[in-house]
C-alpha positions as CSV (number, residue, x, y, z in Angstrom):
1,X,108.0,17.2,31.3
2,X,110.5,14.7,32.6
3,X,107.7,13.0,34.6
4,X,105.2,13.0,32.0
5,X,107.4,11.2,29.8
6,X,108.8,9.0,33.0
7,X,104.6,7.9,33.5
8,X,104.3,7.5,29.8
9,X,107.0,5.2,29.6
10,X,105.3,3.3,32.4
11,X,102.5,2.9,30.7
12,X,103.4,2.0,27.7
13,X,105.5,-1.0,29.6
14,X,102.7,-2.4,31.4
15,X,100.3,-2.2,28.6
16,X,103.0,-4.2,26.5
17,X,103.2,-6.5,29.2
18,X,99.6,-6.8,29.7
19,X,98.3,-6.7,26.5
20,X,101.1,-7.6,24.1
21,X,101.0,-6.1,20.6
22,X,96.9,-4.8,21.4
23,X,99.0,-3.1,24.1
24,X,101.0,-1.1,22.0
25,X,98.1,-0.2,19.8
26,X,96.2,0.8,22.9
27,X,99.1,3.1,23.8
28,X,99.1,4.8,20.2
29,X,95.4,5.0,20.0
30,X,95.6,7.6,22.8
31,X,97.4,9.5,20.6
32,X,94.9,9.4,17.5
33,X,92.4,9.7,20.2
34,X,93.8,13.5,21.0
35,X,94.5,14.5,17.5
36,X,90.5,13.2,16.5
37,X,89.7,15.7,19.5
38,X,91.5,18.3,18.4
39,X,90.9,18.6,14.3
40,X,87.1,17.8,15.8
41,X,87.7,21.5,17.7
42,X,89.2,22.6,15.0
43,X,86.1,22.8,12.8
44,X,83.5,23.3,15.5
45,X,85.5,27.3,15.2
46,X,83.8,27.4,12.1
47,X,80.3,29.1,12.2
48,X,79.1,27.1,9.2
49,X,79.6,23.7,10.5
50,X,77.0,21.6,11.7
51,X,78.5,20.7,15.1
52,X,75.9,17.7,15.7
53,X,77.1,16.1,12.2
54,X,81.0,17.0,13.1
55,X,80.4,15.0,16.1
56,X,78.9,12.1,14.9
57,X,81.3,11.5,12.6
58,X,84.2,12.5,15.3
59,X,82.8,9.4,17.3
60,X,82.6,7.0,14.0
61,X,86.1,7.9,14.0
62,X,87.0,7.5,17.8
63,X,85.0,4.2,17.7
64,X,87.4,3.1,14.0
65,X,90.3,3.7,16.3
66,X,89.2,1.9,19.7
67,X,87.8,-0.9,18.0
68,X,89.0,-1.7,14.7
69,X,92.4,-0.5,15.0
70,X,93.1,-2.1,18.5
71,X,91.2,-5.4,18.0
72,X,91.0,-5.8,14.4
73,X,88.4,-6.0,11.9
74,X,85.7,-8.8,12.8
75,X,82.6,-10.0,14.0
76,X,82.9,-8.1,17.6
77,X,84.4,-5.1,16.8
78,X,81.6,-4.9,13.9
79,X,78.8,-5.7,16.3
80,X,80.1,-3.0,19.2
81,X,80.6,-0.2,16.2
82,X,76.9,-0.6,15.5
83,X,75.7,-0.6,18.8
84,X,77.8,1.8,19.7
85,X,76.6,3.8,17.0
86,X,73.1,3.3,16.7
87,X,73.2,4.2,20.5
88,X,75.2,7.8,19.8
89,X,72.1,8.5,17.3
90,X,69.5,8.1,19.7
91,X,71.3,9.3,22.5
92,X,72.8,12.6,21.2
93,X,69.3,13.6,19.6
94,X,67.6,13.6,23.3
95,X,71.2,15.0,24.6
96,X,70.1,18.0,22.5
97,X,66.4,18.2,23.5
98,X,67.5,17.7,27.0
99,X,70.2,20.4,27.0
100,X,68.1,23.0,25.2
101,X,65.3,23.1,27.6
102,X,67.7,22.8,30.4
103,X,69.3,25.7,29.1
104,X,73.0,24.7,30.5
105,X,74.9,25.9,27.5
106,X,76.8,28.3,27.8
107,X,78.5,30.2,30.2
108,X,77.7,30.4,33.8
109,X,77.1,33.5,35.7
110,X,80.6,32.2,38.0
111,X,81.9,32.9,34.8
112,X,81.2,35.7,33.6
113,X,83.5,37.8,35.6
114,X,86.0,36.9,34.2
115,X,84.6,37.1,30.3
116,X,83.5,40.3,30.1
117,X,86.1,41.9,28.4
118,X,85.0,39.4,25.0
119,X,82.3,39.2,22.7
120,X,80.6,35.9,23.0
121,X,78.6,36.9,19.6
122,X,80.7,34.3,17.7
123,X,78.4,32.7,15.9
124,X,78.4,29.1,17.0
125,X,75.4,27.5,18.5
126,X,76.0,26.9,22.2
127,X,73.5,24.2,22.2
128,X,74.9,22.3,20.0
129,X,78.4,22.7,21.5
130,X,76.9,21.3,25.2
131,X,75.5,18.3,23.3
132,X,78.5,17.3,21.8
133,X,80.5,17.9,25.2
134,X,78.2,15.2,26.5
135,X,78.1,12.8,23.8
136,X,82.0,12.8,23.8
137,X,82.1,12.5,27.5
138,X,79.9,9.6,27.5
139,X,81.5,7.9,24.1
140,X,84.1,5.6,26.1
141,X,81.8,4.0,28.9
142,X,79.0,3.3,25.7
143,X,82.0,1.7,23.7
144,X,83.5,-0.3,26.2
145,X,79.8,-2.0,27.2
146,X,79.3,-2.5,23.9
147,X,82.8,-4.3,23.2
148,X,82.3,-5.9,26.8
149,X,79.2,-7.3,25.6
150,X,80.1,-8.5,22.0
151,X,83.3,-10.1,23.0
152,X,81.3,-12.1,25.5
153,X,78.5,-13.6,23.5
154,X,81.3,-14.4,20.6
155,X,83.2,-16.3,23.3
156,X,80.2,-18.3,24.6
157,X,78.8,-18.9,21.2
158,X,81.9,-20.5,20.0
159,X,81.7,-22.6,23.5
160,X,78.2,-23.7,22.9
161,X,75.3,-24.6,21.0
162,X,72.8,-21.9,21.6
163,X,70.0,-20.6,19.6
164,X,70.0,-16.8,19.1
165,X,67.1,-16.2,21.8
166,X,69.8,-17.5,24.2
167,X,72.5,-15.6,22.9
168,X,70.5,-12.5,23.5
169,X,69.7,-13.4,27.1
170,X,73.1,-14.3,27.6
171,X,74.3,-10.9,26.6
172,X,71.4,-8.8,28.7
173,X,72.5,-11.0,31.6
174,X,76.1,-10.0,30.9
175,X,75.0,-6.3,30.8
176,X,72.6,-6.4,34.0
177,X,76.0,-7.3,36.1
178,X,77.9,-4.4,34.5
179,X,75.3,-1.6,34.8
180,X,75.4,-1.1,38.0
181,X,78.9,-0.9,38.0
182,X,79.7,1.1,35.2
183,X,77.3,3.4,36.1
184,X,78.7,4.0,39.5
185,X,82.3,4.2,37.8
186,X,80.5,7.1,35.6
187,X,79.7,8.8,38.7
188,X,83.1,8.4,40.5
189,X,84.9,9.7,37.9
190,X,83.1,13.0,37.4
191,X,82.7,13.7,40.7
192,X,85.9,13.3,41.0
193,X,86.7,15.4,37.9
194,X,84.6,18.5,39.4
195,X,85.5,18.0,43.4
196,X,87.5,21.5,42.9
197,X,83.8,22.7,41.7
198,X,82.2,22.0,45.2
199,X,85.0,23.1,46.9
200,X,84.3,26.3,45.0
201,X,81.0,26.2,45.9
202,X,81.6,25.7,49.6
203,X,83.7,29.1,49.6
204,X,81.0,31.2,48.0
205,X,79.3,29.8,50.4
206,X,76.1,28.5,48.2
207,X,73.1,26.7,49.8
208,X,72.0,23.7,48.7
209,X,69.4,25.2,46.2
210,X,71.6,27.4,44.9
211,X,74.4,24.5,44.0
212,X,71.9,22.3,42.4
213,X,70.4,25.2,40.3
214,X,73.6,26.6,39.6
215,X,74.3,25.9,35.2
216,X,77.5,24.4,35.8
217,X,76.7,21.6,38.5
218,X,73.3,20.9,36.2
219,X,75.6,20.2,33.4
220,X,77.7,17.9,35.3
221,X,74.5,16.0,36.8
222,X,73.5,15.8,33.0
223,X,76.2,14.2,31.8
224,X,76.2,11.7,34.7
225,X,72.6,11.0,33.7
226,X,72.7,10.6,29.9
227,X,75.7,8.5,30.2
228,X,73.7,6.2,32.5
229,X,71.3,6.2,29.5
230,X,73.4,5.5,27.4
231,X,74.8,2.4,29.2
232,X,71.2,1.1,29.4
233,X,70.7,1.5,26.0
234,X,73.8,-0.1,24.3
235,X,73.1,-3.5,26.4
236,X,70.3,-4.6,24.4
237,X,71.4,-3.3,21.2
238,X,74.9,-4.5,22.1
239,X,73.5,-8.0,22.7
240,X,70.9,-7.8,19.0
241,X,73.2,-6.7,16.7
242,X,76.0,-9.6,18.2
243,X,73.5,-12.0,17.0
244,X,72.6,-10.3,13.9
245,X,76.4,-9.5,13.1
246,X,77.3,-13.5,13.2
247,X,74.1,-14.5,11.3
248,X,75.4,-12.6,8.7
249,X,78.7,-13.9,8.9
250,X,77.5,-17.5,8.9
251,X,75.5,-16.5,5.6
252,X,78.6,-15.0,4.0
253,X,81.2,-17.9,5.2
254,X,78.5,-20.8,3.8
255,X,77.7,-18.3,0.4
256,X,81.9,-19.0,0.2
């Protein structure tokens, strides 16, 4: 306990440092970050909800906090809460196409050793479930390109005189040279994540077929992919609705 506090205290002084007050609003959105989480679990447990609703709505939330509450109400933050958004919708809809002929929700058969003493009758779809695992895993890359995105075509439009065609290609060009790199970060980090899981695999000793047929790893390979997707897709809606956003706040500041 002493050295989570000790690594929290770090933190929280270099973000200050770093980041000033967005710092310390960083640090405490971590915080609402886990609690969203955690009422968000909360009602999945009950068999009437409708887990793909609950989760949009967790990630309206989760995007309130990260964006709005960090770096204020205004034309970016608006413009990355859209695409951010309107990227969730499309995403999570082929999430739960994908994941229900995949047919990785669930348990796994590695698991089931050790579950057979309960009844997995509960009530809840499992589909659903996987789908939201993966659009929550996925949530903070999709935010962060959109916010990436948006804060850069704000910065260059207030630099320059560009008409919106430009802005748009200045935006795409911004997300071409993160793609690749965020993408790879995706990758990283889960593998990473699940390098226990092919050590695991490696003792039972599973062949090559078996590993990349086995539920668990296709889930992870999923989630790699439709964050990928996901990454692609908030570029160019990123880069639209920045140009969209500050057309309508040029309207609204002359209507003044």
């Amino acid at each position: 306990m002493n050295v989570l506090l000790l690594l929290a205290g770090v933190l929280l002084i270099l973000m200050v440092a770093v980041g000033g007050m967005n710092g310390v609003r960083s640090f405490i959105s971590l915080f609402l970050n886990g609690i969203i989480l955690l009422v968000t679990v909360f009602f999945m447990l009950d068999t009437q909800t409708n887990i793909l609703l609950l989760t949009l709505v967790a990630c309206a939330a989760l995007c309130a906090v990260n964006l709005f509450y960090i770096n204020g109400l205004n034309r970016k933050t608006l413009a990355a809460f859209i695409a951010t958004f309107l990227t969730l919708g499309v995403l999570l809809s082929v999430i739960y196409l994908v994941t229900d002929v995949a047919m990785i929700q669930g348990f796994s058969e590695e698991e089931t050793e050790e579950l057979d003493a309960y009844n997995l009758l509960i009530g809840i779809d499992y589909v659903q479930v996987a789908a939201a695992v993966i659009i929550m895993s996925t949530i903070g890359a999709i935010m962060d390109v959109a916010m990436s995105i948006t804060s850069s075509m704000h910065e260059y439009a207030r630099h320059t005189t560009s008409t919106p065609r430009q802005l748009v290609a200045h935006g795409m060009l911004i997300g071409r040279d993160i793609l690749g790199t965020d993408t790879n970060t995706l990758f990283f980090a889960f593998f990473g994540g699940y390098l226990g899981l092919l050590i695991w695999f490696k003792d039972l000793h599973y062949s090559f077929g078996e590993i990349v047929n086995a539920k668990v790893f296709g889930a992870e390979v999923l989630t790699i992919f439709t964050a990928g997707i996901g990454i692609a897709l908030v570029i160019p809606m990123a880069a639209w609705t920045s140009v969209l956003v500050s057309k309508l706040f040029a309207k609204g500041n002359r209507a003044a």
